[in-house]
C-alpha positions in Angstrom: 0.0 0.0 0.0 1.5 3.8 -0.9 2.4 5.7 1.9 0.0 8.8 2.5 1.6 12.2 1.4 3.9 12.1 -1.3 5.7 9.9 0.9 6.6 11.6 3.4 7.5 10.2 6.9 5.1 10.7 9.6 5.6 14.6 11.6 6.7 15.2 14.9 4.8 16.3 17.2 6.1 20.0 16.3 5.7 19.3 12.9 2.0 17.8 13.6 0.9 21.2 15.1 2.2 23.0 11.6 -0.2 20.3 9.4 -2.5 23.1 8.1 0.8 24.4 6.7 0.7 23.9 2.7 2.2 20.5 1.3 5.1 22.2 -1.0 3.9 19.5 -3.4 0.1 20.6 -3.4 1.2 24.0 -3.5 3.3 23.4 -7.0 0.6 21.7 -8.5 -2.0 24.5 -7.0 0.3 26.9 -9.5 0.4 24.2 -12.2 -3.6 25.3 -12.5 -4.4 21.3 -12.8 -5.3 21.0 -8.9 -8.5 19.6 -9.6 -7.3 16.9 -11.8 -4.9 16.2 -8.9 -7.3 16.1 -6.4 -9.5 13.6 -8.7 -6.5 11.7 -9.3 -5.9 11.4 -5.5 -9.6 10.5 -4.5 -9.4 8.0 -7.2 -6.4 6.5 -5.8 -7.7 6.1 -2.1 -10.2 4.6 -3.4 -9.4 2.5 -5.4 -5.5 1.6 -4.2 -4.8 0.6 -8.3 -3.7 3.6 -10.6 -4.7 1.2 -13.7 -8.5 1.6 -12.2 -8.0 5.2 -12.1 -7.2 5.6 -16.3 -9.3 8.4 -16.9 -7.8 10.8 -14.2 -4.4 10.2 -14.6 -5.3 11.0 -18.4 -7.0 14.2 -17.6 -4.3 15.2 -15.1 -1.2 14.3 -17.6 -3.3 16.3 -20.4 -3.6 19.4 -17.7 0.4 19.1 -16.9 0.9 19.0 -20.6 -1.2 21.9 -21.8 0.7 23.6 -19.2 3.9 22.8 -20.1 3.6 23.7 -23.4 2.4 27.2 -22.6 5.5 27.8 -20.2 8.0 26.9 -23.3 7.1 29.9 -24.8 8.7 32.0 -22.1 11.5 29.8 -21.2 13.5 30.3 -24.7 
């Protein structure tokens, strides 16, 4: 079974008081504009612990982290 959170290890104590503190990795993709297809992607997962049941969203999300890669090229030249 995946571990929960980008697998990260479990907080301290210190660490669990800061939780409400943004995931850097949620945060990227929040910028990325494709945190919805993300978030599908994720529910999907949990629920279904098999990213081969979970087809469609990894399709939409890859399409979303495509589209936005190809408009950052632009600026990157």
């Amino acid at each position: 079974m995946a571990r929960p959170g980008h697998a990260r290890s479990r907080p301290s104590l210190e660490e669990d008081e800061d939780e409400e503190a943004e995931d850097p990795v949620d945060a990227m993709i929040l910028r990325t504009g494709c945190a919805a297809q993300h978030r599908e992607l994720q529910e999907c997962m949990a629920a279904r612990q098999d990213w081969r049941h979970c087809q469609p969203q990894v399709r939409a999300f890859g399409e979303c982290m495509a589209r936005r890669q190809r408009t950052e090229e632009p600026r990157q030249a």
